[in-house]
Every structure is written in C-alpha cells, then in structure tokens.
N, CA and C atoms as a LAMMPS dump frame, in Angstrom:
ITEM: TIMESTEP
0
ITEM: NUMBER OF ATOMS
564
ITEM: BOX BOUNDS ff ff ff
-5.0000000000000000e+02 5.0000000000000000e+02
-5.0000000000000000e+02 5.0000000000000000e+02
-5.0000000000000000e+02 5.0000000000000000e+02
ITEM: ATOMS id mol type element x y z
1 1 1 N -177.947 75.007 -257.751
2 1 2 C -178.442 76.376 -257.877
3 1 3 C -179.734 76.527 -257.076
4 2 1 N -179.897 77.712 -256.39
5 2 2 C -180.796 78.321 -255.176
6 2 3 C -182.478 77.896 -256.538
7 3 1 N -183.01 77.647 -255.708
8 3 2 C -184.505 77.764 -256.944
9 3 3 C -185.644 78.193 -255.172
10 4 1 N -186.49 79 -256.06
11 4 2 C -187.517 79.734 -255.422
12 4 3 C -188.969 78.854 -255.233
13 5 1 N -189.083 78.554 -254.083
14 5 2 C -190.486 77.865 -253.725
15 5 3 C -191.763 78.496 -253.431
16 6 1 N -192.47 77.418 -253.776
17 6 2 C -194.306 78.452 -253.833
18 6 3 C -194.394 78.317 -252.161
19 7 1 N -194.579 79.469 -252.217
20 7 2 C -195.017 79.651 -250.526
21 7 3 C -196.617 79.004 -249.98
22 8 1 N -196.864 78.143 -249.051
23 8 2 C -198.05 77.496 -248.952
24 8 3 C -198.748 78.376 -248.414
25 9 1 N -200.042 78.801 -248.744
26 9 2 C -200.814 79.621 -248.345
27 9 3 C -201.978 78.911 -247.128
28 10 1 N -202.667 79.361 -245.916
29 10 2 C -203.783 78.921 -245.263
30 10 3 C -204.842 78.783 -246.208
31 11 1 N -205.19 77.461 -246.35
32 11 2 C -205.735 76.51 -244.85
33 11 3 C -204.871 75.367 -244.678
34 12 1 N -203.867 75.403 -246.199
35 12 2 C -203.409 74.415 -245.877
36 12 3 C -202.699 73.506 -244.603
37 13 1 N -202.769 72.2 -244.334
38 13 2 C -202.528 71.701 -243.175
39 13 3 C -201.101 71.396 -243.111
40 14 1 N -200.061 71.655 -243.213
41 14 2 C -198.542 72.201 -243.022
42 14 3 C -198.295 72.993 -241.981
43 15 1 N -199.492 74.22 -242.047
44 15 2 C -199.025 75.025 -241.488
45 15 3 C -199.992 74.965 -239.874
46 16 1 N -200.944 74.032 -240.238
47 16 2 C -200.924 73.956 -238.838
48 16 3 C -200.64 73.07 -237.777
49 17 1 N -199.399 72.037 -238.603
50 17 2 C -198.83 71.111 -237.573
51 17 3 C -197.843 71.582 -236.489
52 18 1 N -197.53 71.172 -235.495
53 18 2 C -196.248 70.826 -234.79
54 18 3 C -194.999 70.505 -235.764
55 19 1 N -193.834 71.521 -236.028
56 19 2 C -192.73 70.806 -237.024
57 19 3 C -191.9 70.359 -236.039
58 20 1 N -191.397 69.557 -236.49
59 20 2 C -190.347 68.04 -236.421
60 20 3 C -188.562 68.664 -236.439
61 21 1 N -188.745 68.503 -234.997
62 21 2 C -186.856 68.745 -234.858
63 21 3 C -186.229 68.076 -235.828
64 22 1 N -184.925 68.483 -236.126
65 22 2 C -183.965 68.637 -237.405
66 22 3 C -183.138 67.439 -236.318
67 23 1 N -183.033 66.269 -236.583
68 23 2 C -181.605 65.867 -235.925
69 23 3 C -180.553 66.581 -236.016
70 24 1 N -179.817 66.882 -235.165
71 24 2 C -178.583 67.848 -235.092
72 24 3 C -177.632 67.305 -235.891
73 25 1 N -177.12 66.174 -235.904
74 25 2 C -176.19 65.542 -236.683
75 25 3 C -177.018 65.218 -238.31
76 26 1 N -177.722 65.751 -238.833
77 26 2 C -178.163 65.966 -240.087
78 26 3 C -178.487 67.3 -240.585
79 27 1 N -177.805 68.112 -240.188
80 27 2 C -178.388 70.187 -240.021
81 27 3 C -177.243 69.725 -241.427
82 28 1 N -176.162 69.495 -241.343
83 28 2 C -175.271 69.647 -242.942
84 28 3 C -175.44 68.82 -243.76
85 29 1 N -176.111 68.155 -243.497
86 29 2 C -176.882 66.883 -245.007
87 29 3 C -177.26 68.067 -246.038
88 30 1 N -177.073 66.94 -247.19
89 30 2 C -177.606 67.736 -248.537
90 30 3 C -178.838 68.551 -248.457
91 31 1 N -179.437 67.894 -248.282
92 31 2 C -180.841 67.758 -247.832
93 31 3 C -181.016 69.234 -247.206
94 32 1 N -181.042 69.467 -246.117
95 32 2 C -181.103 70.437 -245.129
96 32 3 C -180.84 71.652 -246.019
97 33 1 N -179.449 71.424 -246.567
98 33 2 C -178.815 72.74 -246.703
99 33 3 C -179.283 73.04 -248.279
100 34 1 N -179.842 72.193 -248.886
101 34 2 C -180.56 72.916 -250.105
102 34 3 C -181.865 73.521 -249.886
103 35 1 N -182.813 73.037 -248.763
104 35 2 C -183.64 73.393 -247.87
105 35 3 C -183.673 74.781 -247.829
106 36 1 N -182.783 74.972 -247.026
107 36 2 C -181.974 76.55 -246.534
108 36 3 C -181.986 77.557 -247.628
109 37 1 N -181.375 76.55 -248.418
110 37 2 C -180.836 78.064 -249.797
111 37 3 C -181.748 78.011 -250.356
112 38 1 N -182.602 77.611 -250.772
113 38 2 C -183.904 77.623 -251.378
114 38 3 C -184.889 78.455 -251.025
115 39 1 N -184.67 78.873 -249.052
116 39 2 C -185.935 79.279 -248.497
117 39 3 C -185.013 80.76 -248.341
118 40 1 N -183.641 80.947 -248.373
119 40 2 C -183 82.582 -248.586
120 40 3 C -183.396 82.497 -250.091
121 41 1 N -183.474 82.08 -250.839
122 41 2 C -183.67 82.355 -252.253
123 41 3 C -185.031 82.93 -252.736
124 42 1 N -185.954 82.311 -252.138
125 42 2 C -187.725 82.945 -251.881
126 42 3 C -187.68 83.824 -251.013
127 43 1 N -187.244 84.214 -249.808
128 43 2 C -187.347 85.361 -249.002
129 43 3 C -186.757 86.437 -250.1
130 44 1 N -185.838 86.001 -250.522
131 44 2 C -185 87.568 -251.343
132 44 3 C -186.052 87.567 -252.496
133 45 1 N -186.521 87.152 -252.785
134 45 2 C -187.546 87.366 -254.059
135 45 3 C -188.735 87.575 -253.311
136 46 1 N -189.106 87.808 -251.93
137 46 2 C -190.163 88.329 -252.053
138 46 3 C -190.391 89.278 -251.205
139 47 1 N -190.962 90.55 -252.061
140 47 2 C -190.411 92.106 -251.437
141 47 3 C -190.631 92.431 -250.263
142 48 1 N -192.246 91.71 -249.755
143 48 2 C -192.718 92.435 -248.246
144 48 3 C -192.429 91.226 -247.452
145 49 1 N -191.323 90.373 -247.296
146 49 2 C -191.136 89.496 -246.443
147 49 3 C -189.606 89.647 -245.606
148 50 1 N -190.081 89.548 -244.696
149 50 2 C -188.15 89.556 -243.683
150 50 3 C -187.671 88.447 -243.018
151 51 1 N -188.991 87.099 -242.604
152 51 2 C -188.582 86.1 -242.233
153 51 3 C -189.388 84.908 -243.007
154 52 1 N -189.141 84.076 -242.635
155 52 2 C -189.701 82.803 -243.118
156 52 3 C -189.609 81.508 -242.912
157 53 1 N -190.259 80.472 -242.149
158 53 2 C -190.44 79.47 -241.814
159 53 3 C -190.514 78.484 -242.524
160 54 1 N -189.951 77.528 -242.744
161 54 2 C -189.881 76.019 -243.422
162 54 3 C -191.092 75.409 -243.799
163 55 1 N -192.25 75.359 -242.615
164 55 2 C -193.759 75.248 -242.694
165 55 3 C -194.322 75.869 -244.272
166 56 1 N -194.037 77.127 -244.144
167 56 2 C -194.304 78.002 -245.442
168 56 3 C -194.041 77.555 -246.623
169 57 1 N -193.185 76.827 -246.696
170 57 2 C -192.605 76.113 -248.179
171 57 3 C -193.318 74.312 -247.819
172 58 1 N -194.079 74.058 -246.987
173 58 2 C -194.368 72.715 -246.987
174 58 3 C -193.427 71.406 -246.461
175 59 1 N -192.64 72.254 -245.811
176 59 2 C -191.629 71.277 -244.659
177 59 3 C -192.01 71.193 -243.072
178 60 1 N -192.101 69.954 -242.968
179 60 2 C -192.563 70.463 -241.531
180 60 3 C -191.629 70.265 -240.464
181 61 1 N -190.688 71.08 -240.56
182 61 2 C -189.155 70.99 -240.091
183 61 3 C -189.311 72.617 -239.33
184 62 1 N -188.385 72.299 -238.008
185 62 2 C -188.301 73.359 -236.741
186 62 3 C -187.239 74.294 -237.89
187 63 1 N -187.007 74.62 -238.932
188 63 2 C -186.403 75.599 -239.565
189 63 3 C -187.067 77.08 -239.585
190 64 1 N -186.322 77.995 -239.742
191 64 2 C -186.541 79.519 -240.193
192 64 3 C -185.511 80.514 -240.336
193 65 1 N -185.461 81.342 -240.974
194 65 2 C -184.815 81.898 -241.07
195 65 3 C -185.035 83.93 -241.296
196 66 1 N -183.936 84.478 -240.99
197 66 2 C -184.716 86.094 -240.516
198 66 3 C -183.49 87.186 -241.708
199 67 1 N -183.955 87.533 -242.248
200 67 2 C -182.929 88.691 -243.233
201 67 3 C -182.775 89.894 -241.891
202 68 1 N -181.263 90.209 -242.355
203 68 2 C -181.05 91.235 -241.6
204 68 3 C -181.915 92.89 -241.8
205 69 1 N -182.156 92.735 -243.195
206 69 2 C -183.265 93.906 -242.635
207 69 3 C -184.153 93.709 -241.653
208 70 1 N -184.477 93.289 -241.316
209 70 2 C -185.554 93.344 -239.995
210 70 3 C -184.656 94.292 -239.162
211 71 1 N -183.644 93.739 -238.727
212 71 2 C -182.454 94.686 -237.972
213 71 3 C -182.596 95.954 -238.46
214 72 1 N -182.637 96.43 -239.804
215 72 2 C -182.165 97.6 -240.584
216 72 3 C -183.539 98.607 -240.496
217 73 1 N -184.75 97.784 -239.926
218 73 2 C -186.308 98.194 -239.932
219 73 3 C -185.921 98.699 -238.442
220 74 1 N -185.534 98.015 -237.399
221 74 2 C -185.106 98.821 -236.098
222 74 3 C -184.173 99.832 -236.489
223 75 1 N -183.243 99.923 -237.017
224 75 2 C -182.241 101.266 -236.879
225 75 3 C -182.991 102.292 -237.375
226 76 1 N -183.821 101.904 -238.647
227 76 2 C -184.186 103.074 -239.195
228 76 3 C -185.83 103.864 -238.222
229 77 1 N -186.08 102.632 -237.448
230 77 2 C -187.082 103.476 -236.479
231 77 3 C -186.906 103.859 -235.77
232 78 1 N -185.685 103.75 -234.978
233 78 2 C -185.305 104.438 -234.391
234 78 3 C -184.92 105.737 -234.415
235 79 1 N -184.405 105.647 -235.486
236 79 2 C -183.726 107.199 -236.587
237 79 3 C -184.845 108.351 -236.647
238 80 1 N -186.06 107.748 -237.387
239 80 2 C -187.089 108.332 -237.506
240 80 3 C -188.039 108.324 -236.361
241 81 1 N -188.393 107.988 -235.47
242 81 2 C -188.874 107.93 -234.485
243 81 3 C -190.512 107.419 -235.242
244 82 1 N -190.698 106.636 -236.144
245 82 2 C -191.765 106.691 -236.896
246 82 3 C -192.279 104.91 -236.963
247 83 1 N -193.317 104.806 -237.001
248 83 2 C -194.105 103.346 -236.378
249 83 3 C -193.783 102.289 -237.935
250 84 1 N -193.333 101.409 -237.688
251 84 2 C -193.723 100.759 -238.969
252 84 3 C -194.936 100.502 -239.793
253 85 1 N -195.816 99.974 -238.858
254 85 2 C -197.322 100.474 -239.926
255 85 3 C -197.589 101.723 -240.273
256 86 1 N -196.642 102.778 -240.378
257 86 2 C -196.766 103.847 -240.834
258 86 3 C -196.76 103.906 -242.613
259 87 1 N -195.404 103.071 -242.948
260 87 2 C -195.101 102.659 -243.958
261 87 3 C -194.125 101.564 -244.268
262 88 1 N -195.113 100.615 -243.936
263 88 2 C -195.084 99.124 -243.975
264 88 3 C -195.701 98.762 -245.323
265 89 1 N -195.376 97.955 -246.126
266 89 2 C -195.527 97.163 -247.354
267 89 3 C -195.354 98.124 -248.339
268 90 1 N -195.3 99.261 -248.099
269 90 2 C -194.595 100.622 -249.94
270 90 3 C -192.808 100.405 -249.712
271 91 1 N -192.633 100.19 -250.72
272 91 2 C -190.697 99.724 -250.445
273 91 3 C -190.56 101.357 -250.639
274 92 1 N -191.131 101.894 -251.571
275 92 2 C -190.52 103.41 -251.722
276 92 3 C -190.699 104.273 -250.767
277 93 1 N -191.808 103.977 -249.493
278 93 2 C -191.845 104.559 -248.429
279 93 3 C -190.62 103.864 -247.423
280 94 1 N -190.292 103.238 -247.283
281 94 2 C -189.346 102.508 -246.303
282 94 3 C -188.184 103.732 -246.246
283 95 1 N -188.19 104.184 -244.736
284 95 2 C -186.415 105.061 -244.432
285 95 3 C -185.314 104.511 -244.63
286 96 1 N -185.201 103.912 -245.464
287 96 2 C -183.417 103.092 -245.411
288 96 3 C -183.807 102.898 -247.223
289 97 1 N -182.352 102.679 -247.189
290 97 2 C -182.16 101.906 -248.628
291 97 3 C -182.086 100.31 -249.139
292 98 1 N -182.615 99.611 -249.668
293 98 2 C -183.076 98.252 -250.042
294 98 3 C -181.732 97.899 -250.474
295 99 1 N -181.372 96.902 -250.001
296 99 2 C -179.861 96.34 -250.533
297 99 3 C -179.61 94.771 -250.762
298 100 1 N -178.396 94.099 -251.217
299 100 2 C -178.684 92.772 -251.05
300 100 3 C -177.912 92.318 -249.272
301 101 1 N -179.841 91.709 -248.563
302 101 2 C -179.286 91.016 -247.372
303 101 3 C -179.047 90.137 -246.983
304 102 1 N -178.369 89.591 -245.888
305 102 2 C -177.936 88.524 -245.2
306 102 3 C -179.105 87.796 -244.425
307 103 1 N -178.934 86.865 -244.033
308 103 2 C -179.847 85.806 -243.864
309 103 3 C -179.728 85.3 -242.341
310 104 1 N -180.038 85.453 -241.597
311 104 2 C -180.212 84.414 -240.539
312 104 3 C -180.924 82.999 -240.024
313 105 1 N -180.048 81.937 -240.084
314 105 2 C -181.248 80.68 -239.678
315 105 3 C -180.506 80.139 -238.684
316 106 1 N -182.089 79.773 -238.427
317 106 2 C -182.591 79.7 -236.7
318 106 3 C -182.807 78.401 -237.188
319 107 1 N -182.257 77.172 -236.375
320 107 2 C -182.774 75.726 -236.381
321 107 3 C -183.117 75.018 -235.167
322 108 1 N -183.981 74.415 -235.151
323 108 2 C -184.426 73.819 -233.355
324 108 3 C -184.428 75.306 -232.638
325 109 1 N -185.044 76.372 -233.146
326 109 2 C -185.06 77.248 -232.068
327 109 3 C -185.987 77.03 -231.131
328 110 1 N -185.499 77.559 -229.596
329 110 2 C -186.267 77.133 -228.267
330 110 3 C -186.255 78.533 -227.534
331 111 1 N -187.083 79.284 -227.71
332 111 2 C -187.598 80.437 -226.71
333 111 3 C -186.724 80.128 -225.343
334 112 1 N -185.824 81.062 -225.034
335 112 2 C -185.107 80.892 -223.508
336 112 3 C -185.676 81.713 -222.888
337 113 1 N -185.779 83.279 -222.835
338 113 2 C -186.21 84.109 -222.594
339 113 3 C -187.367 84.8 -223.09
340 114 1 N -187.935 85.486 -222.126
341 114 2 C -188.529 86.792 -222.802
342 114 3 C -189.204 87.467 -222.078
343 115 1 N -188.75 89.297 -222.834
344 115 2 C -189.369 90.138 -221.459
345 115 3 C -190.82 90.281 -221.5
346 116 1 N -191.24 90.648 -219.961
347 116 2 C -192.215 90.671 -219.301
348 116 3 C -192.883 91.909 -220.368
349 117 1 N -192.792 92.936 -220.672
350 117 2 C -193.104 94.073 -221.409
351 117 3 C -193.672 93.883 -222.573
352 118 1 N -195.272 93.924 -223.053
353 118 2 C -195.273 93.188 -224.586
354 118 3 C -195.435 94.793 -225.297
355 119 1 N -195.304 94.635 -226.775
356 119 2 C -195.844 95.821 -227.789
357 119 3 C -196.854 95.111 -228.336
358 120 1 N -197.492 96.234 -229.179
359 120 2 C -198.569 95.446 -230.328
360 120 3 C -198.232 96.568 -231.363
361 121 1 N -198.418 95.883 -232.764
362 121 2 C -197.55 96.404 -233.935
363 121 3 C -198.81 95.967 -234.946
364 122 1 N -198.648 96.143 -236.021
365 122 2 C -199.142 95.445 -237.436
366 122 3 C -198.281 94.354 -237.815
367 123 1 N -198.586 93.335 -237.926
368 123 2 C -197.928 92.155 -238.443
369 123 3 C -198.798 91.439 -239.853
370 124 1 N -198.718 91.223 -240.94
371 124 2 C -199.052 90.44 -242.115
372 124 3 C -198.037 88.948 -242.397
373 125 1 N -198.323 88.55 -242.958
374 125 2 C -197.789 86.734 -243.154
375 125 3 C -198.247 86.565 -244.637
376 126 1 N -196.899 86.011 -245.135
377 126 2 C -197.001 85.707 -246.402
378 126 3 C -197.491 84.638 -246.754
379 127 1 N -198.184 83.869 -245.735
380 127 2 C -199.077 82.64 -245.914
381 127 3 C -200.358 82.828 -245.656
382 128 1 N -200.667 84.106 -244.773
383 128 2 C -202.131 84.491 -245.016
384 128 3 C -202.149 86.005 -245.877
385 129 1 N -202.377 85.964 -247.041
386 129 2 C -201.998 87.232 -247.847
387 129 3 C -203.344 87.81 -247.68
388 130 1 N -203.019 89.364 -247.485
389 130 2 C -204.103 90.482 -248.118
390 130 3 C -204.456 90.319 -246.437
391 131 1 N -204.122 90.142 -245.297
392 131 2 C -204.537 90.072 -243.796
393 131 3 C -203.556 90.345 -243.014
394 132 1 N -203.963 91.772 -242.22
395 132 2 C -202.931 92.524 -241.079
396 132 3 C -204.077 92.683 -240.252
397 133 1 N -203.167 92.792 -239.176
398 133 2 C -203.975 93.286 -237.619
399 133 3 C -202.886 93.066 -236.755
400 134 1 N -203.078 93.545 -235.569
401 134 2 C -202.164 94.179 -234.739
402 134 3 C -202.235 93.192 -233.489
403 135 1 N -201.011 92.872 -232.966
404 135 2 C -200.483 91.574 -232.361
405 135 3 C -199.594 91.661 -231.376
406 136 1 N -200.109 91.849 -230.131
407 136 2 C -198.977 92.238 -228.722
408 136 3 C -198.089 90.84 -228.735
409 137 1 N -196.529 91.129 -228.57
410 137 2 C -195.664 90.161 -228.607
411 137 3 C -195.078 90.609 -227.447
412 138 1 N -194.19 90.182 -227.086
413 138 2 C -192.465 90.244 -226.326
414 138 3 C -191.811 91.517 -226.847
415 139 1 N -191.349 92.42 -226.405
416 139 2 C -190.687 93.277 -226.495
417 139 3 C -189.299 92.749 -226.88
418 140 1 N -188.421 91.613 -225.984
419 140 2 C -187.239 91.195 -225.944
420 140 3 C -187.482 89.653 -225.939
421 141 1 N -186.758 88.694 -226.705
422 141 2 C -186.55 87.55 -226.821
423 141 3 C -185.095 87.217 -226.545
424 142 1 N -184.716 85.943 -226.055
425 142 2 C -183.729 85.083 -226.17
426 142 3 C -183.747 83.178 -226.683
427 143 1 N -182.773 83.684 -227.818
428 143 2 C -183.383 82.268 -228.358
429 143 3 C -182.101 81.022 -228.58
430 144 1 N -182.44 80.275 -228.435
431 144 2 C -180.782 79.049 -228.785
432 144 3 C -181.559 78.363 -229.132
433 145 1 N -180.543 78.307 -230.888
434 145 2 C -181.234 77.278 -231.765
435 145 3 C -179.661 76.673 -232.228
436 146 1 N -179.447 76.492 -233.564
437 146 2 C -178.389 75.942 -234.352
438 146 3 C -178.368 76.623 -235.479
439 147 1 N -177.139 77.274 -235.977
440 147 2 C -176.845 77.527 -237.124
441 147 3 C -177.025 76.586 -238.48
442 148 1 N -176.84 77.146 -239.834
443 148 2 C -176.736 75.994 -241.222
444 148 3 C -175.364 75.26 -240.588
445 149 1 N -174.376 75.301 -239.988
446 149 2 C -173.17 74.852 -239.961
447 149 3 C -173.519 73.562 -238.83
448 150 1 N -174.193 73.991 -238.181
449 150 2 C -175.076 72.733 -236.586
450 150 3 C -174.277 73.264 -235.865
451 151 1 N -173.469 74.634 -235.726
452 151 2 C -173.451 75.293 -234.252
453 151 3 C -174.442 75.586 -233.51
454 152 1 N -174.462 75.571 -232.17
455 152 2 C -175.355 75.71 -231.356
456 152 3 C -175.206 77.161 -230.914
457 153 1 N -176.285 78.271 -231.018
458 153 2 C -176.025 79.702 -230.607
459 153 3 C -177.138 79.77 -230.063
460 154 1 N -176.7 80.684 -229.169
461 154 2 C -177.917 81.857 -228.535
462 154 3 C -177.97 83.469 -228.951
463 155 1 N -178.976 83.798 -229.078
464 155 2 C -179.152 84.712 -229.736
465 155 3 C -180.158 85.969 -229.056
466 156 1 N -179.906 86.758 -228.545
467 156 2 C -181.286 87.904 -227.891
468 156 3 C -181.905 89.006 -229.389
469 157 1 N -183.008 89.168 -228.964
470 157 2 C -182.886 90.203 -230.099
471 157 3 C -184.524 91.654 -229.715
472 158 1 N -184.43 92.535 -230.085
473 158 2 C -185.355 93.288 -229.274
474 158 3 C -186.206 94.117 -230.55
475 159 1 N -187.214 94.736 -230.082
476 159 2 C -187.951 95.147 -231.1
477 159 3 C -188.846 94.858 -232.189
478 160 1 N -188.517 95.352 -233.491
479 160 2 C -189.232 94.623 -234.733
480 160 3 C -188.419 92.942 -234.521
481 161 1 N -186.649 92.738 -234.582
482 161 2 C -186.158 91.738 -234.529
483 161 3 C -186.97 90.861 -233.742
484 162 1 N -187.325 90.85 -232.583
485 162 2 C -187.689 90.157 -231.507
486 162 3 C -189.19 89.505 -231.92
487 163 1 N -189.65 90.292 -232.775
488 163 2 C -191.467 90.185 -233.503
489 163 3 C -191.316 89.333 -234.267
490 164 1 N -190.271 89.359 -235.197
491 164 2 C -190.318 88.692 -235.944
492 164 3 C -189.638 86.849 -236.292
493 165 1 N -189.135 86.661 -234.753
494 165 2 C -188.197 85.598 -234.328
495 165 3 C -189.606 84.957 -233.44
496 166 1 N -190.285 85.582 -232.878
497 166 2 C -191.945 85.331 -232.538
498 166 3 C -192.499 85.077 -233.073
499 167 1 N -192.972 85.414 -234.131
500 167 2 C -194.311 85.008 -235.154
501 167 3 C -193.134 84.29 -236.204
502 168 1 N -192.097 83.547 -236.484
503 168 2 C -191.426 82.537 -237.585
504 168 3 C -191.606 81.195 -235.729
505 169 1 N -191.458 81.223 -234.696
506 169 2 C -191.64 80.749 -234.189
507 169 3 C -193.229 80.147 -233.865
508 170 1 N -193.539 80.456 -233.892
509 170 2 C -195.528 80.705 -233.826
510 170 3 C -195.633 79.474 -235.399
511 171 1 N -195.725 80.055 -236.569
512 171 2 C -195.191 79.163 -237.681
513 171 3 C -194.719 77.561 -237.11
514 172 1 N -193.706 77.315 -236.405
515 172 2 C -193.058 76.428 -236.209
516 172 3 C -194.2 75.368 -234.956
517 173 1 N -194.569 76.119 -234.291
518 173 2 C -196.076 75.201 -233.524
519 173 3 C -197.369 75.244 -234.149
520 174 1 N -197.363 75.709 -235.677
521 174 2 C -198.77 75.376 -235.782
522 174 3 C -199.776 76.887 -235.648
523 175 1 N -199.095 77.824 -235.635
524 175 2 C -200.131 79.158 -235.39
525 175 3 C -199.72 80.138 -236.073
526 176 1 N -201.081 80.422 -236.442
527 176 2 C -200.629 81.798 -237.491
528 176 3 C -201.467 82.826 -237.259
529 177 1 N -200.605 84.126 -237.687
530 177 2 C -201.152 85.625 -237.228
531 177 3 C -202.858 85.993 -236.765
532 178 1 N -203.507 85.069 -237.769
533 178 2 C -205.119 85.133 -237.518
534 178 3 C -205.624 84.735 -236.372
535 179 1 N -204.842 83.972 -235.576
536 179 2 C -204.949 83.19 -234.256
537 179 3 C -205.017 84.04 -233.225
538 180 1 N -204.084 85.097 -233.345
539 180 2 C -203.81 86.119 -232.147
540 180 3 C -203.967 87.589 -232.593
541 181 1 N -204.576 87.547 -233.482
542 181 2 C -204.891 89.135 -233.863
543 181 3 C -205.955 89.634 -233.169
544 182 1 N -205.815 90.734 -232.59
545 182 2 C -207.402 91.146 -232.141
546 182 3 C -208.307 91.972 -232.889
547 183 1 N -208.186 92.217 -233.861
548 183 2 C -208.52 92.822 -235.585
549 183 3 C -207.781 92.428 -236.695
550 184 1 N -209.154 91.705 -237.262
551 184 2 C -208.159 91.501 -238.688
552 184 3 C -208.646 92.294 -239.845
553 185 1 N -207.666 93.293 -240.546
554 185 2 C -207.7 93.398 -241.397
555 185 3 C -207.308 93.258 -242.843
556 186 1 N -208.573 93.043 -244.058
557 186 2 C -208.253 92.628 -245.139
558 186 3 C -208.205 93.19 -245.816
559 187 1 N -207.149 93.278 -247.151
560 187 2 C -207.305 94.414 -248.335
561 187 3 C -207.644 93.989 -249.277
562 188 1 N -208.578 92.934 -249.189
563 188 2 C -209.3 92.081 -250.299
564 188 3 C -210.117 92.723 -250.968
C-alpha cells in the first residue's frame, strides 16, 4: 500500500547533491517501484504541488515525476488567456475542475532540447515553503528519460509543462528555485 512521505525541506543536504542514475536494469526492482508509488501518493496529497523529485523525499536518485494537471494548467490558460500567478495556490480560484490525476515519471531524465525563447513565471517549491519569485526558463523542452516500466521515451513538452520538467530537473542537480530567482518572495 502507497504511504505518503515527509517532504525534505531546505537546507537540508539531499537536496543539494548531484542524484545518482537509477541503473536501468533495476527501474522494476521492488525497490524503485515502491519509490514511485509512494512519491504519486504525496504529490496527490499535496494540493499546491504538480511535480516532484525523489531528492524531495530524501532519495538521491535521478527520479521525478509530473501529474497531468500541469498539462490541464496549460489548456486552461490558454482558454482564459489569464497568467498563472494570477491564481496560483487558491484551488477555488483555479479555471478547471480538480480531479483524480495521472502521473508522469521521468527516470534518468537528460535535457535533449530546448528552445532558444525563455518566459519568466512565478514558480514556489514544496521544499522551500512560504517562497515565490519569478524564474525565466525554456519556453520548450525535449527530454528522454525511462518510464516505471524501464522504457526508454522521449518526451517534448511546452509551457507551464516545460517549467515544470525544468525546475523537477534543477532538483535532480542540486538547485533549487532560490538559486535562480531574481526576487524572492516570502509569505512568512
């Protein structure tokens, strides 16, 4: 059964190592894959989060993984033509409806691409809580990592998606949002 992990908060030193490729021929070990369900099991329990890195739970494993709302945060901005830090962290402000989502994990992911074009957005991290500030990324990413199954995929993804496959990557070398913010703000 899925059980929910304490998310490691900064300063701790987890999060600012280099994590440790997954041998490919061990991605379906026990091991791994209780890993996995453990870290969809804390993302779904925790309301203002869409991705989440292995680092975060105190693994220092190239893991992460992305809920398809993030996807559902692009359709609906698009829809609305309206910024996510507009109404970012009120669930009752969010344009879409909250549902149960699907999970994406990213293993050994390796940045292939990415476009020349950056945005800057509001980004927060559930390992540095109560701290947003605004963070020019990649507009467009391309990424090939490995599925829970140890398929090998590539994957593009654009927008909020693309932000957020960036900063669970960022996580995975050791850097977090405070690193590259050019304002930080706290609601301490």
């Amino acid at each position: 059964m899925a059980k929910i992990l304490p998310i490691v908060k900064d300063p701790h030193k987890v999060l600012r190592k280099q994590a440790q490729e997954v041998p490919p021929e061990t991605i379906t070990d026990p091991k791994i894959r209780e890993l996995v369900l453990n870290m969809k099991e804390t993302l779904k329990n925790t309301p203002t989060g869409v991705g989440f890195a292995a680092p975060q739970v105190g693994q220092s494993l190239r893991i992460f993984i992305v809920s398809e709302e993030a996807e559902e945060i692009d359709r609906a901005e698009r829809r609305t033509r309206k910024k996510r830090s507009e109404w970012r962290g009120k669930p009752e402000e969010k344009p879409y409806e909250a549902r149960e989502w699907k999970y994406y994990v990213f293993i050994n992911p390796a940045a292939k691409n990415a476009a020349r074009k950056k945005t800057e957005d509001a980004e927060g991290c559930l390992s540095v809580p109560r701290k947003y500030g605004t963070i020019k990324r990649h507009e467009k990413i391309t990424v090939e990592a490995y599925d829970e199954s140890g398929k090998r995929f590539i994957r593009g993804a654009s927008r909020f998606f693309a932000r957020v496959i960036q900063h669970e990557l960022d996580h995975l070398n050791g850097i977090l949002i405070i690193d590259k913010m050019e304002q930080v703000i706290s609601d301490e």
